[in-house]
N, C-alpha and C positions, 0 to 999 in steps of 0.2 A: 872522716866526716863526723860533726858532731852530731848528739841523738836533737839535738834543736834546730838543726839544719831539718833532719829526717822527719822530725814532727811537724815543723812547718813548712815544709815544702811546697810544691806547685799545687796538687792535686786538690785535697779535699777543702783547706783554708784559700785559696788563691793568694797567699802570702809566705812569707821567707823571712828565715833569719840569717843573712848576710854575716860573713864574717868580717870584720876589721879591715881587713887587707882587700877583701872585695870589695866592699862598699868605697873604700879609700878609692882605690881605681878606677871604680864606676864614676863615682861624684869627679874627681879627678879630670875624666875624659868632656863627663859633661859640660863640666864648668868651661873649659876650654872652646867646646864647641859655642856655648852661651856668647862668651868672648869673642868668637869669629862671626855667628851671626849680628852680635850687636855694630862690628865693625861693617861689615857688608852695608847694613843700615845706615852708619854714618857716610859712607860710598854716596848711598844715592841721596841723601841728605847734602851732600858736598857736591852733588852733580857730578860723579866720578864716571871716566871714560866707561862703555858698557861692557869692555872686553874684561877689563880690570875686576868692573861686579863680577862679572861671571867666571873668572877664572877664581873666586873668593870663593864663590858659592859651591863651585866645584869640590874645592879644599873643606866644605861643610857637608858635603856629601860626600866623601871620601871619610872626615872623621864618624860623623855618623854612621857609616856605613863600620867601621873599626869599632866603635861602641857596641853596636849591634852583634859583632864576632864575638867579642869578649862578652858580653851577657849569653846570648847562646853557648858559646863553650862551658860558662860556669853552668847553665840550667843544666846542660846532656850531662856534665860531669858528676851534678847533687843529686837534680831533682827526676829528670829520669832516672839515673841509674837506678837512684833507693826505690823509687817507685817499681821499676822492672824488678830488683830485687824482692818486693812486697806483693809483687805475681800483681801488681796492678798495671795489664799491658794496653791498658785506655792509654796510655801517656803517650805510645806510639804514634796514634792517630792525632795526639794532639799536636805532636810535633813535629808529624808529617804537614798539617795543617797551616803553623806555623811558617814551616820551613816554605811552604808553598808562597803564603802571604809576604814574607820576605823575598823570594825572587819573582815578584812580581816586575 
């Protein structure tokens, strides 16, 4: 991990510095998801059958939910770790937190 990962991390800045390959990924997924929801909208723009929106929207909740795994996996793997490494064990709770609001 880089020491600019480490510096900017979750914790004290509430900002990150992504690496290349992440950020690629990230934007990547989003973009894609942008792309399904804009389609979904032209669905009901088109008066598209309701099963049809909904079996799209599905497929938007589904990526999103994929988006969501992969951001979480990069945080546990940077921004906790350094953090529990830095005896700063706040991040547990944050991420319990977190983790809560997600399986909502």
């Amino acid at each position: 991990m880089s020491e600019a990962v480490a510096k900017n991390c979750c914790c004290e800045e509430k900002s990150k510095d992504r690496s290349p390959e992440e950020y690629k990924k990230l934007i990547h997924r989003l973009n894609r998801i942008e792309g399904q929801v804009r389609g979904i909208r032209n669905m009901v723009e088109r008066g598209a059958y309701c099963t049809d929106i909904l079996m799209q929207s599905a497929a938007v909740s589904a990526a999103v939910n994929a988006f969501n795994k992969e951001l979480l996996g990069n945080h546990i793997r940077t921004c906790v770790a350094s953090d529990i490494r830095d005896g700063k064990d706040e991040v547990i709770d944050e991420l319990v937190v977190t983790l809560q609001k997600l399986m909502k």
